[in-house]
N, CA, C and O atoms as CSV, one atom per row, in Angstrom:
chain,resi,resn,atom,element,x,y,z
A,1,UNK,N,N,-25.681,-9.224,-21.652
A,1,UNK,CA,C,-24.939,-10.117,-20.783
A,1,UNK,C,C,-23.716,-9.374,-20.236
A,1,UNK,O,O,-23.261,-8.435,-20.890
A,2,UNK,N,N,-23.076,-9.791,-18.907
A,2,UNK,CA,C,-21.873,-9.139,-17.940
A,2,UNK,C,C,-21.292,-9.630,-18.249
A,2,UNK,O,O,-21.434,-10.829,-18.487
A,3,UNK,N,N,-20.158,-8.877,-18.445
A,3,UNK,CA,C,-19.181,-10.040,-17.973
A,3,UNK,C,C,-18.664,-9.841,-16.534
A,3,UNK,O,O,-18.475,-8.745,-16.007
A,4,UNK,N,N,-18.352,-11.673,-15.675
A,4,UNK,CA,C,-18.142,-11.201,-14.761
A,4,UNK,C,C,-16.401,-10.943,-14.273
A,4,UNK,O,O,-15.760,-11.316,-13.290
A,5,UNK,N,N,-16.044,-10.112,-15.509
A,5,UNK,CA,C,-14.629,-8.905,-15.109
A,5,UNK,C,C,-14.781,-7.787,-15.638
A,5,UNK,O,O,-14.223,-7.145,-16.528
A,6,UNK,N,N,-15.697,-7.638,-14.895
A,6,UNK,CA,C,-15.957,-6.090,-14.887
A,6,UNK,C,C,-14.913,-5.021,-13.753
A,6,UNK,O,O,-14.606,-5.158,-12.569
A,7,UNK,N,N,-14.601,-3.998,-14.745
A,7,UNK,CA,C,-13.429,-3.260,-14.410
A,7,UNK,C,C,-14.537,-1.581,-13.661
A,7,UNK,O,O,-15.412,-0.763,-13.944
A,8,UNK,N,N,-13.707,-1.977,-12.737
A,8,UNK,CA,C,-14.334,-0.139,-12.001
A,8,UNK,C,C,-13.385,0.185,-10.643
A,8,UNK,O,O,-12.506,-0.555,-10.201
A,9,UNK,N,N,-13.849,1.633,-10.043
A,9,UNK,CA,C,-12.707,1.934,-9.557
A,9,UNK,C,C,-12.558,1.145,-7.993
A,9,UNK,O,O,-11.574,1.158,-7.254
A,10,UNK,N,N,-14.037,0.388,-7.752
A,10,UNK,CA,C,-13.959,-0.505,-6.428
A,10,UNK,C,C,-13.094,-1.244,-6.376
A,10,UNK,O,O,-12.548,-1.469,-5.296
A,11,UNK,N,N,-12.614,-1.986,-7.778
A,11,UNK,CA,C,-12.618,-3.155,-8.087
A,11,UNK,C,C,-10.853,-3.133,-7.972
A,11,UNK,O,O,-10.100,-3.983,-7.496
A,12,UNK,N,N,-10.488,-1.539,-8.739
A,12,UNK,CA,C,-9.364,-0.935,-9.235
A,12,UNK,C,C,-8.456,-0.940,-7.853
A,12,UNK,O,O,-7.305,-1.346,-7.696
A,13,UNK,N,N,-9.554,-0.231,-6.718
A,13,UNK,CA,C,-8.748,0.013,-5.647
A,13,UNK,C,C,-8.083,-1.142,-4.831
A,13,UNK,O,O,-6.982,-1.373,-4.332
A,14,UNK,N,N,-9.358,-1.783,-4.949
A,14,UNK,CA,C,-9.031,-3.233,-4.014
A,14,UNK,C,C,-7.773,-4.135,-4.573
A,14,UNK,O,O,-7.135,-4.959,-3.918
A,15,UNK,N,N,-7.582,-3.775,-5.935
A,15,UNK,CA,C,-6.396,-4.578,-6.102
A,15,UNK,C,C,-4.785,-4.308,-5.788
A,15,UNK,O,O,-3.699,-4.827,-5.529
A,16,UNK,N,N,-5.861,-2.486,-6.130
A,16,UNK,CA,C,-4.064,-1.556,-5.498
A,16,UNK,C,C,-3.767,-2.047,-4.077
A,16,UNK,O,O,-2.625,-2.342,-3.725
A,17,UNK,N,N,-4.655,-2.113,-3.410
A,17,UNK,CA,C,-4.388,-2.305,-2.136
A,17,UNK,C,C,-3.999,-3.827,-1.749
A,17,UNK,O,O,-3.444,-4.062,-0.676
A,18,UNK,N,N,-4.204,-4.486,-2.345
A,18,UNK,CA,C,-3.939,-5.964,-2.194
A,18,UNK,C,C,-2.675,-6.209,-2.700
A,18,UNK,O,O,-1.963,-7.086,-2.210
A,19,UNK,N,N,-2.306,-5.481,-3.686
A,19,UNK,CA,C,-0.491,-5.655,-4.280
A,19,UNK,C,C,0.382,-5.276,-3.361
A,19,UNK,O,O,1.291,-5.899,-2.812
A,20,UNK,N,N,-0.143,-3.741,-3.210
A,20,UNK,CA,C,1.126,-2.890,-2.314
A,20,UNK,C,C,0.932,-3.912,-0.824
A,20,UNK,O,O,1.900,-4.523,-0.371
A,21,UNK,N,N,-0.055,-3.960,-0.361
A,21,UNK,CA,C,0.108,-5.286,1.158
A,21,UNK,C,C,1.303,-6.482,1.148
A,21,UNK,O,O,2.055,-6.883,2.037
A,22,UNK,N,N,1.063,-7.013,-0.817
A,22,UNK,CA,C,1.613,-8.287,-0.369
A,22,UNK,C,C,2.839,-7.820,-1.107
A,22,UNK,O,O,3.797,-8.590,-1.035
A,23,UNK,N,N,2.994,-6.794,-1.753
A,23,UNK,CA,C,4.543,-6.318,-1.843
A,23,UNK,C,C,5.502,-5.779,-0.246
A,23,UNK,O,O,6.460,-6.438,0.158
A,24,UNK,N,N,5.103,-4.758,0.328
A,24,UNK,CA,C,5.471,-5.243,1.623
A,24,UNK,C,C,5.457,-5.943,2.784
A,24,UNK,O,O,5.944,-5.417,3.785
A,25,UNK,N,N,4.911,-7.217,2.846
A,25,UNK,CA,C,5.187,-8.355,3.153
A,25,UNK,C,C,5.797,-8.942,2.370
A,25,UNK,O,O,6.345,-9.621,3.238
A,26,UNK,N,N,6.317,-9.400,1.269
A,26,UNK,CA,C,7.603,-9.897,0.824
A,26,UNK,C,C,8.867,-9.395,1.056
A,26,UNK,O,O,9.845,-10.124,1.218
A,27,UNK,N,N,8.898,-8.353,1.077
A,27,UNK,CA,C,9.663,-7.346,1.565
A,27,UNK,C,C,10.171,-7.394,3.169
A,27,UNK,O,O,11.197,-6.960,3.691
A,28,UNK,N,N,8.911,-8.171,3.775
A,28,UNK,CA,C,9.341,-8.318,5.386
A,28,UNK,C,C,9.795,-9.428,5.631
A,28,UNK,O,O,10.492,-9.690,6.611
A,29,UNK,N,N,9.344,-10.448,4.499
A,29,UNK,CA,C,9.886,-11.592,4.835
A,29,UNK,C,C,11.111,-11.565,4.333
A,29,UNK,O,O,11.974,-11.912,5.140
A,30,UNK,N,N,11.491,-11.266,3.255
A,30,UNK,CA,C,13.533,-11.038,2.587
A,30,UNK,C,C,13.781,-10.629,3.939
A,30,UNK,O,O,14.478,-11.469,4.507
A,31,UNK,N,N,13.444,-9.555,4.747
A,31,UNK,CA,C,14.208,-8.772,6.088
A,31,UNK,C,C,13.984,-9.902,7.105
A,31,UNK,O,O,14.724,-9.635,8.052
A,32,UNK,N,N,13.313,-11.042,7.359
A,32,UNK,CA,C,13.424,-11.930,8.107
A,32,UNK,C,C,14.271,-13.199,7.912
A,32,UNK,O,O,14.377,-14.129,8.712
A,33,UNK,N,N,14.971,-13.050,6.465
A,33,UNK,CA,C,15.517,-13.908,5.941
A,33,UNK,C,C,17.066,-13.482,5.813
A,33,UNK,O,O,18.005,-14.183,5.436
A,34,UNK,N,N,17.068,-12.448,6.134
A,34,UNK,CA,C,18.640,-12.220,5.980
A,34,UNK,C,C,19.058,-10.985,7.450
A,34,UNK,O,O,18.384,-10.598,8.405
A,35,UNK,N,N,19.776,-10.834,7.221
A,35,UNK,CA,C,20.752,-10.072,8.868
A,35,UNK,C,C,22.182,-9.121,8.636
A,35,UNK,O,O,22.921,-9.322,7.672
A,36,UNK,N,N,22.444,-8.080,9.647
A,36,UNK,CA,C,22.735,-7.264,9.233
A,36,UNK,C,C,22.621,-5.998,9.432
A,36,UNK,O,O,22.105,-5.469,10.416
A,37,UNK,N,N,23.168,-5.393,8.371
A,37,UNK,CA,C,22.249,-3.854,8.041
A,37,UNK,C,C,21.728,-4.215,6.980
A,37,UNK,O,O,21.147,-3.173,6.674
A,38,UNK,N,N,21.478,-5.006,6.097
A,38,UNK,CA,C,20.218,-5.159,5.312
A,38,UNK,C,C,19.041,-5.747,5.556
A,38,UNK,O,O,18.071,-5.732,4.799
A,39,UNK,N,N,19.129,-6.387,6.850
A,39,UNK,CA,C,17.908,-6.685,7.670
A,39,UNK,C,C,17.612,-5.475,8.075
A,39,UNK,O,O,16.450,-5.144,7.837
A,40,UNK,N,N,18.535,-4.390,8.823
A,40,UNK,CA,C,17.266,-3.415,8.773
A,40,UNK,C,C,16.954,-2.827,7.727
A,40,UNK,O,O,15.753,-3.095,7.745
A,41,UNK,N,N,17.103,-2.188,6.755
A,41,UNK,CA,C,17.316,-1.531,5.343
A,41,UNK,C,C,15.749,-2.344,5.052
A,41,UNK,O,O,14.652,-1.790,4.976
A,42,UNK,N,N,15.981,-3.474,4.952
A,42,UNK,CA,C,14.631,-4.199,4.952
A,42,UNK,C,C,13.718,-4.151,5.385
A,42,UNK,O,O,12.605,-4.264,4.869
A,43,UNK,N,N,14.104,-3.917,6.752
A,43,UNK,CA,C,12.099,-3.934,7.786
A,43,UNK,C,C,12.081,-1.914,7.698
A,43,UNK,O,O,11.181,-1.386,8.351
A,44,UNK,N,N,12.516,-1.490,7.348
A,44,UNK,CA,C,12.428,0.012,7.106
A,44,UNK,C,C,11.648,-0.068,6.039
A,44,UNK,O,O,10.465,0.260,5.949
A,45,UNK,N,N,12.470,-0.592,5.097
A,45,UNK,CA,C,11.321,-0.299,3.127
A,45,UNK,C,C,9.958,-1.085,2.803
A,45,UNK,O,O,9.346,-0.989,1.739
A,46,UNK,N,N,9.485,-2.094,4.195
A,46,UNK,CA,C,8.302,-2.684,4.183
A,46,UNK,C,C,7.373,-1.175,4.450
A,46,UNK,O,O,6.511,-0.813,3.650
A,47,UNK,N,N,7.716,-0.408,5.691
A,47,UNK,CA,C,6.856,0.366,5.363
A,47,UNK,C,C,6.989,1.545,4.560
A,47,UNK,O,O,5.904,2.050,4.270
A,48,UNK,N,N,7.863,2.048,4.179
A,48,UNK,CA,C,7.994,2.846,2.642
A,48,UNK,C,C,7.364,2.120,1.607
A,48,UNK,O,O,7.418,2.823,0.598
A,49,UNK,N,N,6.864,1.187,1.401
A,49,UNK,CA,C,6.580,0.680,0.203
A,49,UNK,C,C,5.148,0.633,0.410
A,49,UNK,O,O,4.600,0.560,-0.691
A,50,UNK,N,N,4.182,0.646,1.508
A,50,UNK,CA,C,2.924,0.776,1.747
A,50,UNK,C,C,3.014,2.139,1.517
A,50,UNK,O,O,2.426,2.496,0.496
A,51,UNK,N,N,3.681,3.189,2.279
A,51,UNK,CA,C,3.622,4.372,1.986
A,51,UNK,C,C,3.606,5.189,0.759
A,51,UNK,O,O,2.964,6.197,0.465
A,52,UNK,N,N,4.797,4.238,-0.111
A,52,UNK,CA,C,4.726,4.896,-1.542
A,52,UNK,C,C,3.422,4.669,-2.403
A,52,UNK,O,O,3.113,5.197,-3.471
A,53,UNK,N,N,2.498,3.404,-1.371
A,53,UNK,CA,C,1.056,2.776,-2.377
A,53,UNK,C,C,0.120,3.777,-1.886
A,53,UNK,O,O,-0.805,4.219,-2.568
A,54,UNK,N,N,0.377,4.126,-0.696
A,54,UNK,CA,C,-1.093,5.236,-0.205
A,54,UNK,C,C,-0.615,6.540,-0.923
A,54,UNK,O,O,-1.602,7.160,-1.319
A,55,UNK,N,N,0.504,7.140,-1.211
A,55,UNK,CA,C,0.535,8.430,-2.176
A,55,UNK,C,C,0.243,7.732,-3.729
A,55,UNK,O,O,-0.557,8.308,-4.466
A,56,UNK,N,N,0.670,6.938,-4.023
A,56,UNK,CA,C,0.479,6.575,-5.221
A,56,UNK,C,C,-1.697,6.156,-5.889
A,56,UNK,O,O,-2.214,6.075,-7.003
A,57,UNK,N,N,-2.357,5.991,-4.162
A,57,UNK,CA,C,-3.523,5.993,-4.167
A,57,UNK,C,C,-3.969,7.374,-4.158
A,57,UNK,O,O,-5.037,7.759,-4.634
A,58,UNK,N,N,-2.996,8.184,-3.524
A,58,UNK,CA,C,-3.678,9.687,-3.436
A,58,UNK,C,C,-3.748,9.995,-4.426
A,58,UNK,O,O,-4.828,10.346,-4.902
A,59,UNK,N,N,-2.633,9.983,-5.112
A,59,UNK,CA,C,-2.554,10.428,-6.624
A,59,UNK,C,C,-4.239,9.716,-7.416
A,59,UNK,O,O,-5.211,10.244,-7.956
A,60,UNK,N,N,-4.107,9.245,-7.308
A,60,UNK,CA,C,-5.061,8.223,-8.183
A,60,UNK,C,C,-6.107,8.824,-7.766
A,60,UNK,O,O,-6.846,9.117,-8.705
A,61,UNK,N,N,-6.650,9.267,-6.345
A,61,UNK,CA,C,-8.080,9.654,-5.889
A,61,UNK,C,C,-8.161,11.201,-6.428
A,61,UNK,O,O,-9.299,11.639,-6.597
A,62,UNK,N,N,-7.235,11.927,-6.667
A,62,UNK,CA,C,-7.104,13.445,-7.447
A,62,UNK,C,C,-7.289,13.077,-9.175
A,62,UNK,O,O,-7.767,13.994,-9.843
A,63,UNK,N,N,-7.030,12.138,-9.709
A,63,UNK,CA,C,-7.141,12.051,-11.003
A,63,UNK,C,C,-8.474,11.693,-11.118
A,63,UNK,O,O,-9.183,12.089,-12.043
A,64,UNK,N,N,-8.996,10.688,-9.889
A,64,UNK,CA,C,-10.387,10.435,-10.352
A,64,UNK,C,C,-11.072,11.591,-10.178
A,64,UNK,O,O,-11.674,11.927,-11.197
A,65,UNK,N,N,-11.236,12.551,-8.958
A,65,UNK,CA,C,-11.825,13.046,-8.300
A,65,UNK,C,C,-12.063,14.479,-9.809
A,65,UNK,O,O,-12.956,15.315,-9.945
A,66,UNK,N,N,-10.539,14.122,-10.875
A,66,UNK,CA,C,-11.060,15.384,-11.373
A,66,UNK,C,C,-11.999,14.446,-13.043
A,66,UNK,O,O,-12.478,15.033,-14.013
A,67,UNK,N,N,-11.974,13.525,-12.895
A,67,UNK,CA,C,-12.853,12.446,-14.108
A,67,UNK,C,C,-14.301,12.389,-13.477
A,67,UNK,O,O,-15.319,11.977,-14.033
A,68,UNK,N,N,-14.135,13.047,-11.798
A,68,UNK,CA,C,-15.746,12.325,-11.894
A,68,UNK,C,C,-16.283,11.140,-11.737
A,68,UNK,O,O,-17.436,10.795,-11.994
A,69,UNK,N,N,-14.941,10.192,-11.072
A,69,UNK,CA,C,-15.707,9.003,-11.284
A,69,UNK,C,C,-14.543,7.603,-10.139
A,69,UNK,O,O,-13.544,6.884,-10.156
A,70,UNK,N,N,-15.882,8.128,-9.211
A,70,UNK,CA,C,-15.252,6.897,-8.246
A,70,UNK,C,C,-14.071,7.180,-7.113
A,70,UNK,O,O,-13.267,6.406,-6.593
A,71,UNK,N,N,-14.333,8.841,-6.914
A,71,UNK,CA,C,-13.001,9.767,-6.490
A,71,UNK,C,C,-12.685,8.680,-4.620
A,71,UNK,O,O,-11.736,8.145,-4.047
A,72,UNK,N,N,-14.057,8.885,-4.396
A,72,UNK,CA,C,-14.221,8.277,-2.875
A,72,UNK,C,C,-13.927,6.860,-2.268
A,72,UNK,O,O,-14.166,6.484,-1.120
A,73,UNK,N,N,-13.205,5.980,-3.566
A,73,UNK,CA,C,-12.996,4.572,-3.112
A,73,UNK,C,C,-12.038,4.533,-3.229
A,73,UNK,O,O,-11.576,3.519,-2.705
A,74,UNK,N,N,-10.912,5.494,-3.953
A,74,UNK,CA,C,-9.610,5.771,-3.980
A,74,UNK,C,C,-9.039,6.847,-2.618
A,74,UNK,O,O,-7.953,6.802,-2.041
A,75,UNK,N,N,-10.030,7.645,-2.419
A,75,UNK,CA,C,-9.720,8.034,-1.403
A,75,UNK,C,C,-9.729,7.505,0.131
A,75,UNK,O,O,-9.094,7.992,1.067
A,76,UNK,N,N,-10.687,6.284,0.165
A,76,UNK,CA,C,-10.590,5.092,1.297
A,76,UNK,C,C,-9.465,4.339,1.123
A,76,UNK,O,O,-8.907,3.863,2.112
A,77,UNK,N,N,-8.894,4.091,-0.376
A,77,UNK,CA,C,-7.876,3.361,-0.217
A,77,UNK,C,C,-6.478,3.866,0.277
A,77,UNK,O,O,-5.506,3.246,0.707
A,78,UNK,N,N,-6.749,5.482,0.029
A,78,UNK,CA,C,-5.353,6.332,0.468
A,78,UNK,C,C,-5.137,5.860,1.969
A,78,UNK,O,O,-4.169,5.301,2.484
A,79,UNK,N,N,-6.669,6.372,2.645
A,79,UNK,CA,C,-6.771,6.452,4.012
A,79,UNK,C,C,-6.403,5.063,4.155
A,79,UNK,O,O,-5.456,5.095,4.940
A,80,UNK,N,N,-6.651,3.689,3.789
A,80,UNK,CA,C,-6.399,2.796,4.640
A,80,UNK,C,C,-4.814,2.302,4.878
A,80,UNK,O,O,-4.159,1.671,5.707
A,81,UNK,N,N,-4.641,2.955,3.691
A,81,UNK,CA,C,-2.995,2.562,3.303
A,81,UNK,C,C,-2.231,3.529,4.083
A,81,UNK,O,O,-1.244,3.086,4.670
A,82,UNK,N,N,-2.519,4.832,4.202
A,82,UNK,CA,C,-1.825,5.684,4.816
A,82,UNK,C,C,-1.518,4.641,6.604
A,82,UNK,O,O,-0.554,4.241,7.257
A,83,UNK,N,N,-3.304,4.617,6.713
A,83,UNK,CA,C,-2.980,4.257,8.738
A,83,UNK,C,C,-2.353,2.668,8.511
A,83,UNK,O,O,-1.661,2.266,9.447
A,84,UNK,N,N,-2.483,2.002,7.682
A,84,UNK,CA,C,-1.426,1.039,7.607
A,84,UNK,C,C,0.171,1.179,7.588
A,84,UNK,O,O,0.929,0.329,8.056
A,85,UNK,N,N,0.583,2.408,6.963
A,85,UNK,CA,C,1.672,2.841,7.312
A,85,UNK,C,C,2.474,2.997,8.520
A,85,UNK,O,O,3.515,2.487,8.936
A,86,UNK,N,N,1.478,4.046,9.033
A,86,UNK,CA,C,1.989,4.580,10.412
A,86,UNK,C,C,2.017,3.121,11.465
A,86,UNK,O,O,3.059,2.873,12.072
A,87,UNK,N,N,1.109,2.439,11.578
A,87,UNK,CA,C,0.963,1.288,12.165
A,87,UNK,C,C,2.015,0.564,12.073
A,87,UNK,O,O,2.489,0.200,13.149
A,88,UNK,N,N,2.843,0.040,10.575
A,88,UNK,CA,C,3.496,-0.699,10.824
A,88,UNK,C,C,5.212,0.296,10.671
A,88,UNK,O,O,6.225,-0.347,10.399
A,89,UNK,N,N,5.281,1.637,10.857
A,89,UNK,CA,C,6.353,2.237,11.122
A,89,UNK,C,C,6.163,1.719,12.835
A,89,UNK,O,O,7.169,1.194,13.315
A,90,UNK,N,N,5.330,1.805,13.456
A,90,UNK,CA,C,5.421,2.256,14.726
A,90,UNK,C,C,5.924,0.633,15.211
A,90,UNK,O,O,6.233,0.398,16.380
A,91,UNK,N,N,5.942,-0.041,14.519
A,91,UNK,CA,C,6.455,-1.542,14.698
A,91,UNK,C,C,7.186,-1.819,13.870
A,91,UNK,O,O,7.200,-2.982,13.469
A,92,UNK,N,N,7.918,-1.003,13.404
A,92,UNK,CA,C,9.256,-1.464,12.594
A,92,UNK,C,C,10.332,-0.706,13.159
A,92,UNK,O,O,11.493,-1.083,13.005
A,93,UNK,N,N,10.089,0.172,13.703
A,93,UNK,CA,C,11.432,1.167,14.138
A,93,UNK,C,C,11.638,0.377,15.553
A,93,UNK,O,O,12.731,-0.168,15.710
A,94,UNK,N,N,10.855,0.296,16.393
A,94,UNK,CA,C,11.322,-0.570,17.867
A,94,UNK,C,C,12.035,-2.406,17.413
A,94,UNK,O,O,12.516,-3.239,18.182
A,95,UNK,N,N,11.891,-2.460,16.379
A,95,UNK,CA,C,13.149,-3.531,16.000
A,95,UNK,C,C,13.675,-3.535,15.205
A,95,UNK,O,O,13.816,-4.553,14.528
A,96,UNK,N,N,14.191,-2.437,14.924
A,96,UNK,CA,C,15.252,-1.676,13.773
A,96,UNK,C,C,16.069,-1.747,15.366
A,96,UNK,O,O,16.776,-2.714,15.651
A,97,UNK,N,N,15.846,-0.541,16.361
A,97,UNK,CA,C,16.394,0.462,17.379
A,97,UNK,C,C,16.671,-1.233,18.051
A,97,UNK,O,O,17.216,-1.382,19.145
């Protein structure tokens, strides 16, 4: 018999990626909630904080990659997190500026 919580690195990634998302979106919403220079300080570290999740996925896709196991779903998660980055730099600095 399964159980159905079964732990693997699909399962692993999808959650990394689902935290670091809704950690910077909380993060965007505090910066929509307050004004300032910590409103910007704020819509700046929404995307540093995706950014710090796609190195923190890279990392993770080199540890798997040297276990053997599951290197390539960590490495989709780098990639998605990375172009999520750039995406939302490129829309955070034109309302920072």
């Amino acid at each position: 018999m399964t159980s159905p919580r079964r732990s693997g690195p699909a399962r692993d990634a999808a959650i990394h990626i689902l935290v670091t998302f809704a950690v910077g979106i909380v993060v965007l919403i505090a910066a929509m909630n307050t004004s300032g220079g910590l409103r910007d300080g704020l819509i700046i570290a929404g995307p540093v904080v995706v950014g710090i999740g796609a190195i923190a996925a890279m990392i993770r896709t080199a540890l798997a990659w040297r276990a053997n196991v599951g290197w390539q779903v960590w490495q989709g998660a780098s990639w998605f997190l990375l172009a999520l980055t750039v995406t939302w730099v490129f829309g955070a600095v034109p309302a920072v500026v």
